[in-house]
C-alpha positions, 0 to 999 in steps of 0.5 A: 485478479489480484487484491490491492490492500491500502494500508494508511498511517502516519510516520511511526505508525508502524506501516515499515515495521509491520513487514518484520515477520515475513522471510525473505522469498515472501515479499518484495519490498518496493522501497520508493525512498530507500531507507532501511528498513525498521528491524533488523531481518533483510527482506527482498528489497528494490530501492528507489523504484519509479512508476514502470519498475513498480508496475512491473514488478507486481504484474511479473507473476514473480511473486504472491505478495508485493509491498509499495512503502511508501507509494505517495512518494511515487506522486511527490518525486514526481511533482519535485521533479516537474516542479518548473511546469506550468499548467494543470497538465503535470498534475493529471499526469500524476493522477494517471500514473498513479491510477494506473499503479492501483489499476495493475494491483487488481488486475495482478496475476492471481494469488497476487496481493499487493500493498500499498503504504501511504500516508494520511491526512485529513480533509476539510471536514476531518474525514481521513483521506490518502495524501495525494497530490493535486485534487484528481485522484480525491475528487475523480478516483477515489483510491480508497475505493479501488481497494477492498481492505483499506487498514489504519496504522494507529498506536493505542496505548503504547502498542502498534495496531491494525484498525480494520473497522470504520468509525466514521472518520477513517477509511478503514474496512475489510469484508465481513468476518476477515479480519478482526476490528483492531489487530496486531500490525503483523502484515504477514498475519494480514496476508494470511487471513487475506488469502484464507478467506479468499481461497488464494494460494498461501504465501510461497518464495519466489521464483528466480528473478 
């Protein structure tokens, strides 16, 4: 089974510039929008997925760790490009497609880790929570629960971290002595604890496509 890892901050949170330290070979970068990545080092990239090419590519088997920067733009492309339908219809469909992308993330082949990036934002009562279109996947799914290490990108005192504990008001969580409470936002460092304390397979380049 494959680990699917929520990673949630604002823009300029670092969630793009925590990537810098993998090689190429190591990952691969699912780009919804398509903008360049924040440093310099090019990393195996696909630009401007949609749903089918995502899912594909974290079921292929082609590589251990896949990233979706930034996966919320999956649900608002498609909410723009039904913007003329009516009805409740659309919005369940965008919930589905969207269930299904995490559901593919843990059920990846194994040594598979995928990332999803999204944005966050706050509910009514101030808690965070991934920003999602239509109330589906809040009220019906719940995609925080899906995934067993949720991360916060936060910028303290001038330095970009990983906050892996919960306050209370953020979702953020990782198993007992994996991760340390608040970290450097180094993804490939993350991916690496990950897969010590799970036994998995190291990160490795990928086969030819």
């Amino acid at each position: 089974m494959g680990v699917c890892v929520l990673v949630l901050g604002a823009s300029g949170s670092g969630k793009s510039t925590s990537l810098r330290n993998f090689e190429p070979g190591e990952v691969g970068v699912l780009n919804v929008l398509g903008k360049p990545l924040p440093f310099r080092k090019r990393l195996d990239t696909t630009d401007h997925p949609d749903y089918r090419m995502c899912r594909a590519c974290i079921t292929s088997g082609k590589r251990r760790a896949w990233v979706v920067d930034d996966a919320g733009y999956l649900m608002a492309n498609e909410n723009f490009a039904r913007v003329n339908e009516s009805g409740y219809g659309k919005f369940t469909d965008m919930a589905h497609n969207f269930q299904q992308l995490v559901q593919d993330a843990t059920m990846a082949p194994p040594d598979t880790i995928t990332y999803l990036f999204m944005h966050a934002e706050a509910d009514a009562m101030g808690r965070e929570k991934p920003k999602t279109v239509g109330r589906m996947l809040d009220e019906k799914y719940c995609i925080e629960g899906a995934c067993p290490i949720v991360l916060d990108c936060r910028v303290v005192d001038g330095r970009h971290v990983f906050v892996a504990k919960n306050d209370g008001t953020n979702l953020a969580k990782a198993p007992m002595d994996m991760l340390p409470e608040v970290m450097d936002n180094d993804l490939r460092a993350v991916d690496g604890k990950i897969r010590e304390y799970w036994g998995m397979a190291p990160l490795a380049a990928s086969d030819k496509e």
